[in-house]
Structure formats: C-alpha cells, structure tokens
C-alpha positions in Angstrom: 45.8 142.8 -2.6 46.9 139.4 -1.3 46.5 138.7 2.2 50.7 138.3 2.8 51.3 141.4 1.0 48.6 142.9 3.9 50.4 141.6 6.7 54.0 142.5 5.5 52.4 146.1 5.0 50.8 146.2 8.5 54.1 145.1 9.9 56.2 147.9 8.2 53.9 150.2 9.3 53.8 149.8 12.7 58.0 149.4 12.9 57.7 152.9 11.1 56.4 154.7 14.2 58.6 152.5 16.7 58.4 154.4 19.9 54.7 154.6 19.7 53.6 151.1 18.6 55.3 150.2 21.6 53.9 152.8 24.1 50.5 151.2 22.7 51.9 147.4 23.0 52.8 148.2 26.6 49.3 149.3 27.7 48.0 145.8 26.3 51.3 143.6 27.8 50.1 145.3 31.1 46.5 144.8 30.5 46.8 141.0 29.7 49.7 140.5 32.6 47.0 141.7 35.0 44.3 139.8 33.9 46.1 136.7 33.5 47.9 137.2 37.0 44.5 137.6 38.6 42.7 134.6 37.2 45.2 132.4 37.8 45.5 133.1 41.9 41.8 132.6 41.3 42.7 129.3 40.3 45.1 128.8 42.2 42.6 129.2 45.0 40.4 126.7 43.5 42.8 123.9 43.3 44.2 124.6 46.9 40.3 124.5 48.3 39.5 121.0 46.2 42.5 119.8 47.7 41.8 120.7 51.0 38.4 118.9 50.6 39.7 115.7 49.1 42.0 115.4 51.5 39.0 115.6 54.3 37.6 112.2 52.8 37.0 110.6 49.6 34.6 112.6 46.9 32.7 109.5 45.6 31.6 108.7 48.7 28.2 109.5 50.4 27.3 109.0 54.2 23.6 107.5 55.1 23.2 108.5 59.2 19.6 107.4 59.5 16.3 108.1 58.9 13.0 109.1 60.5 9.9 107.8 60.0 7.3 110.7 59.2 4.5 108.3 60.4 5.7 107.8 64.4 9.0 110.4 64.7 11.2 107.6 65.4 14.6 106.8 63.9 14.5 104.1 61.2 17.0 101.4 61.5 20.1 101.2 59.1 20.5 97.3 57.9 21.9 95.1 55.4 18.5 94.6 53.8 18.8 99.1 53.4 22.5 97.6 52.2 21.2 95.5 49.4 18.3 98.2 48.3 21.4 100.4 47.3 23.7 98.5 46.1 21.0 97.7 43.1 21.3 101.9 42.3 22.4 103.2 39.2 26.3 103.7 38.9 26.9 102.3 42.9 30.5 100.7 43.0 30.0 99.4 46.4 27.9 99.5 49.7 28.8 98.7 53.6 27.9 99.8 56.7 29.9 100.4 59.7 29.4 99.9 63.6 30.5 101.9 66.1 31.4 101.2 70.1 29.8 103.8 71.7 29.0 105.0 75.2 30.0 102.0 77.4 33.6 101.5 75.8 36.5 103.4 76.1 40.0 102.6 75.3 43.1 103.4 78.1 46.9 103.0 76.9 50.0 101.4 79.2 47.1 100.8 82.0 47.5 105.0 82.8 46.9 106.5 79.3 43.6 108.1 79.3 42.1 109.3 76.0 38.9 109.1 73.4 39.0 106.9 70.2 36.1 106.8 68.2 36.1 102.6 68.0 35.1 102.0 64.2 33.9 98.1 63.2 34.1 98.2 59.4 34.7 95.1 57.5 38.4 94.4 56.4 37.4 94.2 53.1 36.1 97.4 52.9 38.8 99.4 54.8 40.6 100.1 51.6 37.6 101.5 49.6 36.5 103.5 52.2 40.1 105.1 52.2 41.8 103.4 54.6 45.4 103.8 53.1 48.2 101.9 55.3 51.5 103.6 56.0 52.7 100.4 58.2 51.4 97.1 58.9 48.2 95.5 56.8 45.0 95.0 56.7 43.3 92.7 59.4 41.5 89.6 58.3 37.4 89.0 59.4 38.3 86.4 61.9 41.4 88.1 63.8 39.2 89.9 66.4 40.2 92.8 68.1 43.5 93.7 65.5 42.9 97.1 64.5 44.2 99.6 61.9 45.0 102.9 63.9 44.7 106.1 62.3 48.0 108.3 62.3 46.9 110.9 65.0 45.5 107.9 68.0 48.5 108.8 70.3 48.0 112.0 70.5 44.5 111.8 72.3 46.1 109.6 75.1 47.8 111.2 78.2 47.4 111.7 81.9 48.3 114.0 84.6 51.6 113.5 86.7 51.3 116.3 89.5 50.9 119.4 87.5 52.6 118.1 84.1 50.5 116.7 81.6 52.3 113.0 80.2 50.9 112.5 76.4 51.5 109.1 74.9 54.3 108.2 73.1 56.1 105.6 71.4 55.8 103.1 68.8 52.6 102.4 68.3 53.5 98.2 68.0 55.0 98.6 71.6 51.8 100.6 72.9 49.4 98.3 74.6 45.9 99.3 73.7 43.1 97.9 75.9 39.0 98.3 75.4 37.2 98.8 79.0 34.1 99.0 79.6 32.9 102.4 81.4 29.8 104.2 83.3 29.3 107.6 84.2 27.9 109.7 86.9 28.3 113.1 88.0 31.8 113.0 88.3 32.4 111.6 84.7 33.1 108.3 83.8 34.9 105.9 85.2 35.9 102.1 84.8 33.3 99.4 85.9 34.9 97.2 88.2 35.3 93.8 87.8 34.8 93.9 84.1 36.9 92.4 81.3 39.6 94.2 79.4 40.1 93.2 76.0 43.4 94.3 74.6 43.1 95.7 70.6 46.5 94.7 69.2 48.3 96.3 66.7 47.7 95.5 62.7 48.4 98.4 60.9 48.9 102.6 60.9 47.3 104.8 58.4 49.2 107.6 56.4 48.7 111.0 57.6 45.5 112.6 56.8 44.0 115.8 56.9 40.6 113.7 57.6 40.8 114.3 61.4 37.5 111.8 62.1 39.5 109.1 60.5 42.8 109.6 61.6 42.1 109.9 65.2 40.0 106.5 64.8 40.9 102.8 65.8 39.4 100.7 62.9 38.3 96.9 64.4 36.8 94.3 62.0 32.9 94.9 62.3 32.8 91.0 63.4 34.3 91.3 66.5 32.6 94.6 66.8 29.3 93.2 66.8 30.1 90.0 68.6 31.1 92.6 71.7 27.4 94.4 71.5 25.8 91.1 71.1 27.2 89.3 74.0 26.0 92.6 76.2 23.2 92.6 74.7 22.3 88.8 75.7 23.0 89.6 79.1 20.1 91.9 78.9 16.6 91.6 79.7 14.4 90.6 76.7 12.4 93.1 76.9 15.6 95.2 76.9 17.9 93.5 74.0 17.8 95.7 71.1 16.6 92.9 68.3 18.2 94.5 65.2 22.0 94.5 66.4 22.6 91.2 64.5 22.4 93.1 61.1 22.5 97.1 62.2 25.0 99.8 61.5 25.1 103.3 62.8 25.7 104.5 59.2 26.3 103.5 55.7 28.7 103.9 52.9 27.6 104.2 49.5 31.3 104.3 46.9 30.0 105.6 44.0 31.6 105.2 40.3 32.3 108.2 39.2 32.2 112.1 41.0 29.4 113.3 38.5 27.1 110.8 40.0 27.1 111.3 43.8 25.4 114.7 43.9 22.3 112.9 42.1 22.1 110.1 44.4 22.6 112.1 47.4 20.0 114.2 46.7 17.6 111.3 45.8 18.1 109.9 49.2 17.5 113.1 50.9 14.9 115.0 48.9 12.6 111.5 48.2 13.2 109.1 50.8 14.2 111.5 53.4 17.3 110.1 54.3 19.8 112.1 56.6 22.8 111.9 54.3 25.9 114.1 53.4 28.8 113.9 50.6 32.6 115.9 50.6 30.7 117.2 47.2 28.8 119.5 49.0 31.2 121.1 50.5 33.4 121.6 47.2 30.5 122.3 45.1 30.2 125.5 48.0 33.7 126.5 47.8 33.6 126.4 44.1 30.7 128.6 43.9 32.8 131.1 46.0 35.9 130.7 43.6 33.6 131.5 40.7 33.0 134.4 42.4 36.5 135.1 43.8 37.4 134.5 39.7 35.4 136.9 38.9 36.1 139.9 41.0 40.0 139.3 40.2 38.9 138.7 36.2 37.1 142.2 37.0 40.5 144.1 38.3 42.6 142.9 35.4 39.9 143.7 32.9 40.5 147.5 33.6 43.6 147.5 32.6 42.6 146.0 29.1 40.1 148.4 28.5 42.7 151.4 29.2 44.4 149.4 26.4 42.0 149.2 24.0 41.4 152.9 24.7 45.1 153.6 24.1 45.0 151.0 20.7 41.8 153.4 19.1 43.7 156.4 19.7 47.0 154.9 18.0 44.4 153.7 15.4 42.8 157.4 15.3 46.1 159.3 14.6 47.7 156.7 12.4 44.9 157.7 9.9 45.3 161.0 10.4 48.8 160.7 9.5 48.4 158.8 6.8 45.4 160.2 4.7 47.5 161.2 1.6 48.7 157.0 2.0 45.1 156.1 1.9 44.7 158.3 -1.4 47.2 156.9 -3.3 46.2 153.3 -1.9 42.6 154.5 -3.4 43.8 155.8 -6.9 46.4 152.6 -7.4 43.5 150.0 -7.1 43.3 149.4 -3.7 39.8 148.2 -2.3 38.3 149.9 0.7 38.1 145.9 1.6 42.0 145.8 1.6 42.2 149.2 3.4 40.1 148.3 5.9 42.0 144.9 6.7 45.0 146.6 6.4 44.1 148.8 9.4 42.6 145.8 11.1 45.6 143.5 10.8 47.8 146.5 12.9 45.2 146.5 15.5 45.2 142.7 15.8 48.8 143.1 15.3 49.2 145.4 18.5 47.0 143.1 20.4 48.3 139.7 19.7 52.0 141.1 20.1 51.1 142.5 23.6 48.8 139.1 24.0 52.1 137.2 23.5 54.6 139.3 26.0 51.8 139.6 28.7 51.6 135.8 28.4 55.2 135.4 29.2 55.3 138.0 32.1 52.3 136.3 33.8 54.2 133.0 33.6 56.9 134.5 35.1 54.9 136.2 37.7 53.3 132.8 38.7 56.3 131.0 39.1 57.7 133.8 41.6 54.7 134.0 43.4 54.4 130.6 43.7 58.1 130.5 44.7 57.9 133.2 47.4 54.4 132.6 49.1 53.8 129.4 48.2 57.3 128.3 49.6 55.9 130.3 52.6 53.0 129.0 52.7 54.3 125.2 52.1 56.5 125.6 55.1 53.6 125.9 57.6 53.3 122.4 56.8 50.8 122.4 53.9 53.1 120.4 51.9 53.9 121.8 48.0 51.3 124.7 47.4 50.9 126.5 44.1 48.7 129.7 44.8 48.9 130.7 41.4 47.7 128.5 38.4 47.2 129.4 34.5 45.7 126.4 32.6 46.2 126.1 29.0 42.8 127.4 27.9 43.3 130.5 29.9 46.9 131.5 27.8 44.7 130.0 24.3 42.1 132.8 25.8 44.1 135.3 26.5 45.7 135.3 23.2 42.5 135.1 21.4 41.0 138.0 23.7 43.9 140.0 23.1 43.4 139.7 19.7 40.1 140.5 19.6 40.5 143.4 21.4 42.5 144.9 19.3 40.7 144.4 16.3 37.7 146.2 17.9 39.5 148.7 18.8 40.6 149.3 15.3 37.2 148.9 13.8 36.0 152.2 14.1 39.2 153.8 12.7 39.5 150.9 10.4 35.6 152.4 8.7 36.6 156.2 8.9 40.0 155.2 6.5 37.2 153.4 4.0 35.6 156.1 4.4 38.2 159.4 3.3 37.8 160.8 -0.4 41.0 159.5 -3.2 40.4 162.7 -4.1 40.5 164.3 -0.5 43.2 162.5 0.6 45.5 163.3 -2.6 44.9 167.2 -1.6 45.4 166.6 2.0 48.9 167.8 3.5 
C-alpha cells in the first residue's frame, strides 16, 4: 500500500473511535505540558542565575591577587613586567593592573560626611574595558589628577550622627564635595592626622547602576595620580623603609580575555602551574550551572511520569484496537496487504496519538509560561529585579518534545503493532 493511503487509513481510524482516541491524546497533551512546563522553569532558572552573575562583573575577565613564592613564603610582587608576560598569552584582549589607596586614606564628604570608599587607581583607558559604564559625566583623562568616576551607590556609605538621628549623604553628586585625608588609628579607631593635606577628588563621571556592589560603591581615580600620592609618602620615608617596587606595582591585575570559552583555561593555568591566586565570575556560573543541570533534571524527572502514564494509556488503546479489529486485519491479509503495511498502519496511529498530543501539549505549555511569567515574574520584577522571565522553552526543547512525543508513541505501538503481524488471515476471517 502507498504510504498516503497509510496515513489517510490511520487517520480514519482513530476519528472512528472519537471519544477514546482523545481520552488517549489527553494523557499524552498532559504528559508533554508537564514536562515541557518543568524544563522550562528549569531554564528559566538558569538564565535568571547567569544573569545574576554577569551582572556581578564582566565574564571574560579574570582577577590576578598575587602570588607566593614556595621558596621563602613571601608574597610575590604584581608588576608591569608580570603585565607584559600576559599580555603575550593566547587569546588575551587586554592586560592592566590597578592600585589601590589603602590604610592611610580615607575619604569625608561636606567636611562632616563620614564613610568608606574603596579608592581605585585604574588607568582611564582601561575604565571602559574593565566595565566601567558611565550613566553621567565621562571618562577622566591620565593627566587630570584626582577627577574620579564614582560608582552609583558612593553616597550611600557617607553619613554622620546628629544627636541620635543618623544624617546619610545626599544630593547631587556634582554639588558633593569629596575630599581624600590622610588617617591613623588607635584604639579608639581612626581618626584624621592633623596638620595634613586634604586633596579634594572632583567630580568626572557616575556609573550606571550595578548589581556589582565592589564596583559601585568604588571611587575610580586615574592610576597616575594614584601612584604619584604613594610615591611622594613613600619619599618621605626612610630608605630603608620605601617600598622600591611602587613605581611599577599594582595590588592586582586584570587579564580581558577574547572570548568566554577561553578564560576558564587560562585561569586555571595561572593557578594550577604558576600558582597564582586568581579568580573568574566563570567559576561561579559554571557552579550554578552545574546545580541547574541538576535542578533540570529532577523537574525533567516529575514531568517524565506523566508521559510514561501516557505511553501506558497509548499500548492499551493500541492493545484493544487490535482486538477490535482482528476480522479488519483478516480481510487486510486476504486482499494483499503486507504484514509490512499492517504493521505501519498500526505504527502511524501510535505516532499519530503522540504527535497530535506532542502538538496541543506544546501550545498549553506556551500558554502556561507566559502566565507564569506574567503572574510571578511580574511579582518577582516588582521587587526591583527588573523584567524577570522564570519560565523559558527554547526552540530545541518544543523540536524535542515533538520528536519525543512521537517517539513515544510509536514504542508504545510496537508491541501491538507485532501481535496484528502476527494474527492468522485465516483466524481472523473466523473471528467474531
């Protein structure tokens, strides 16, 4: 028989026993729904954790924080000549280091405003590649000293106490004046040395609002004037006291890779082999995804019983339809059927039943994702995690489930599908 003539006589048969084709559709639409449903809040997942971590920092980037030397226990120093060694590594967009004012600097606001700011010298060239992204003002040249790029969440570090009512800074941050002190500490914390200069940071630029808390509580300097403060202190120093690598030291270094897929390699070189004390955002997202697989899995798990009590229900529809239909099978037999054709006869209305159910679960789920992305992820988005989808289904996964549906119904035919080949013409023309 020709395969069109096969399908059209699959098709009739199934619309001949109405109410139970679709008793055994529904068990599939119900299987795939739940299935589909699960994996994509699996995904869903996924995507909100990878956007949680890129929004902690950039993904290419890996941070060098020193090094000790096996030989003597002491920390190696971080320089430009380590700089240049990098920057000759396979697939490394760009290298720079970054010098912090630590310890004896602090920064006060309005002359009252206590608070902490990490100080940050990077160079001005490098502010945007190390994801630096301005929401007001620009980026400060080499030679404009102390003008710094202040990360969205500065102001709200600064405050002091009036009585018993705490005052936080406020105001536009232009209007603000920032100035860098130089401080000591004893046992009753630290405190202003007298006497010494103040050196006012003015106002360049503001960054967009970040969920990366380290940078956007940070005031960004140019690493020039950065080092020019340490170096004049450090002149004033004994020489037996002067530290002799400030002129080309950093407290850590950036390595910008080119692509993702190359900074776990690196990362791991510099760690594993030269011993490095290094970290990447890839760690962290490589962890969460290994949870989400996992996560996937358990919710693929749930949804998967459903289609098995499917696949149960599509034998048993199988089962009786040949049972029903064993004098059909005879006179299929005696008018020159094959047991090929009567075997893909019974085949196509199992794959039939599945792709049919495949196809409505498909367009349930969809509708289930976009209401619970509606409903709880509206919630969730209003607890200021901005536009949230909690429930995702990629393109592949519909292809898949489909395809799996499919399948599953033609393996649940397969045995029935053998027992028709199997019946007597003869038997089956006496059976009533």
């Amino acid at each position: 028989m020709k395969t069109k003539d096969l399908i059209a006589m699959a098709f009739k048969n199934l619309g001949a026993r109405k109410l139970r084709t679709f008793l055994t559709v529904l068990g599939v639409v119900i299987g795939c729904t739940s299935i589909v449903v699960m994996m994509s809040l699996g995904y869903g997942m996924t995507k909100q954790s990878e956007d949680w971590v890129k929004s902690m920092g950039n993904l290419t980037d890996i941070t060098i924080y020193g090094k000790t030397n096996p030989t003597n226990g002491k920390n190696e120093v971080l320089n430009e000549k380590l700089v240049a060694e990098l920057t000759k590594k396979p697939h490394v967009k760009n290298v720079f280091g970054i010098l912090n004012l630590q310890g004896e600097y602090s920064v006060i606001a309005n002359r009252k405003y206590d608070g902490y700011a990490e100080i940050v010298g990077i160079d001005p060239a490098n502010m945007e590649a190390y994801g630096l992204e301005l929401a007001d003002g620009k980026y400060p040249n080499a030679g404009d000293g102390l003008n710094a790029v202040f990360g969205s969440r500065v102001k709200d570090s600064f405050g002091y106490m009036a009585g018993n009512t705490y005052r936080q800074l406020d105001g536009d941050l232009k209007k603000i004046k920032f100035e860098l002190v130089k401080v000591e500490y004893s046992e009753t914390g630290m405190r202003e040395v007298k006497n010494s200069d103040k050196k006012e940071i003015k106002y360049s630029g503001e960054l967009v609002e970040s969920q990366d808390w380290q940078k956007s509580s940070a005031i960004f300097l140019p690493i020039q004037a950065v080092r020019k403060i340490l170096l004049d202190e450090n002149d004033k120093l004994d020489k037996a006291q002067q530290d002799k690598d400030l002129k080309t030291k950093y407290n850590r270094i950036v390595v910008v890779m080119e692509d993702i897929d190359y900074v776990k390699d690196l990362k791991n070189e510099l760690v594993d082999n030269e011993g490095y004390q290094a970290e990447a955002m890839t760690d962290w997202l490589d962890s969460m995804k290994q949870d989400m697989l996992v996560t996937q899995a358990i919710f693929g798990g749930i949804g998967a019983v459903s289609l098995l009590v499917a696949a149960i229900g599509i034998s048993n529809t199988m089962v009786m339809s040949i049972q029903e239909r064993t004098k059909e099978i005879g006179i299929m037999k005696v008018i020159g059927a094959s047991i090929k054709d009567i075997r893909a006869l019974f085949l196509l209305e199992a794959a039939a039943i599945g792709l049919l159910g495949g196809i409505v679960g498909l367009i349930l789920s969809y509708g289930a994702s976009a209401l619970l992305n509606n409903l709880l992820g509206g919630m969730i988005g209003g607890m200021g995690m901005g536009e949230t989808k909690i429930s995702i289904i990629p393109i592949y996964l519909s292809v898949a489930a489909l395809v799996f549906t499919s399948l599953i119904g033609v393996i649940s035919g397969y045995f029935p599908a053998r027992k028709a080949m199997k019946i007597s013409a003869l038997d089956a023309m006496r059976y009533e």
